[in-house]
N, C-alpha and C positions, 0 to 999 in steps of 0.2 A: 547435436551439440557442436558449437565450434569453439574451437581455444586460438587464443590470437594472445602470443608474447608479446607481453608491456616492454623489455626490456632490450631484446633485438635490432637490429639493424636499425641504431638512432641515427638520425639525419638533423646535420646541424649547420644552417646555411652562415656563412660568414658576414653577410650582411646584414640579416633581419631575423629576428623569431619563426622558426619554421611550424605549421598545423598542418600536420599530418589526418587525415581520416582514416580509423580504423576499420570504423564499424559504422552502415548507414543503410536505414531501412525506413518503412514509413511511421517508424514513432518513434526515430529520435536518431538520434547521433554520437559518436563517441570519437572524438580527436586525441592525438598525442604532441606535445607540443614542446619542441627543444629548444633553450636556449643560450647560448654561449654568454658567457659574463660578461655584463655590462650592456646585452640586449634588453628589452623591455615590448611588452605588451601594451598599447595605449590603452588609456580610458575607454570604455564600450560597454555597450547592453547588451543584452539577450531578452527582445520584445514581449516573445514569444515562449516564455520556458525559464523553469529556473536551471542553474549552473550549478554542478557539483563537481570537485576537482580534486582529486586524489594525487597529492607529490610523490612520484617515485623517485626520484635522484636531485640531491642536492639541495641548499637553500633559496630561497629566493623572497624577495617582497612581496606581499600582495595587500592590496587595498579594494574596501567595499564600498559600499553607499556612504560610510562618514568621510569616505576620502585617506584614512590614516594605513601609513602603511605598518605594516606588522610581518616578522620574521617566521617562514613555516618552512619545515623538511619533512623528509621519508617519513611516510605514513599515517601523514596529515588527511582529514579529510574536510573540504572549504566547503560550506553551502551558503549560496547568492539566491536571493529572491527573484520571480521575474523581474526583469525589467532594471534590477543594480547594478547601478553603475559599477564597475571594478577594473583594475593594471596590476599588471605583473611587475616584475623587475628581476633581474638576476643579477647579482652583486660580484663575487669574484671566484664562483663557480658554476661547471653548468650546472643547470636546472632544467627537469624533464617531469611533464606532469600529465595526466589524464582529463578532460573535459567530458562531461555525460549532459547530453543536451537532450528536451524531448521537443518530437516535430522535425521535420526537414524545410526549413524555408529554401527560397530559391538561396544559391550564393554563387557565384564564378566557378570555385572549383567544385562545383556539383552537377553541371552541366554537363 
């Protein structure tokens, strides 16, 4: 068994939404992903896997395949179909959430 704190050593870049990989093996993936207020997550898929997304800290916007954004915090859990489109937003606190992905595609920072 391995235990890996959700809540630890957050990394929060001042420029941009920061995705963290927690966890990645060859069926799936689990990101942590910090943002300072007023950051945002553009519109994006996941081709390959549907998206589950557990908020730990904070509010934040998120929008699915209708496009509408809608208000979630601590203890939310989001589920995106494959292939939904969805963004984030973080409004005027940080927001810090979990991503459970299945599959490893290639991506830059997996190399």
């Amino acid at each position: 068994m391995q235990a890996i704190p959700l809540h630890d050593n957050l990394i929060f870049h001042d420029k941009d939404a920061h995705a963290e990989p927690l966890f990645i093996d060859e069926n799936g993936r689990i990101l942590r992903f910090t943002l300072k207020p007023g950051q945002s997550v553009q519109e994006h898929t996941a081709p390959s896997s549907p998206v589950y997304i557990v908020v730990l800290k904070g509010a934040g916007l998120f929008s699915g395949g209708d496009g509408q954004e809608q208000r979630f915090g601590p203890g939310t859990l989001l589920v995106l179909d494959t292939g939904e489109p969805h963004a984030i937003r973080a409004e005027v606190e940080e927001l810090v959430f979990v991503a459970f992905l299945h599959g490893v595609p290639e991506a830059p920072w997996h190399r």
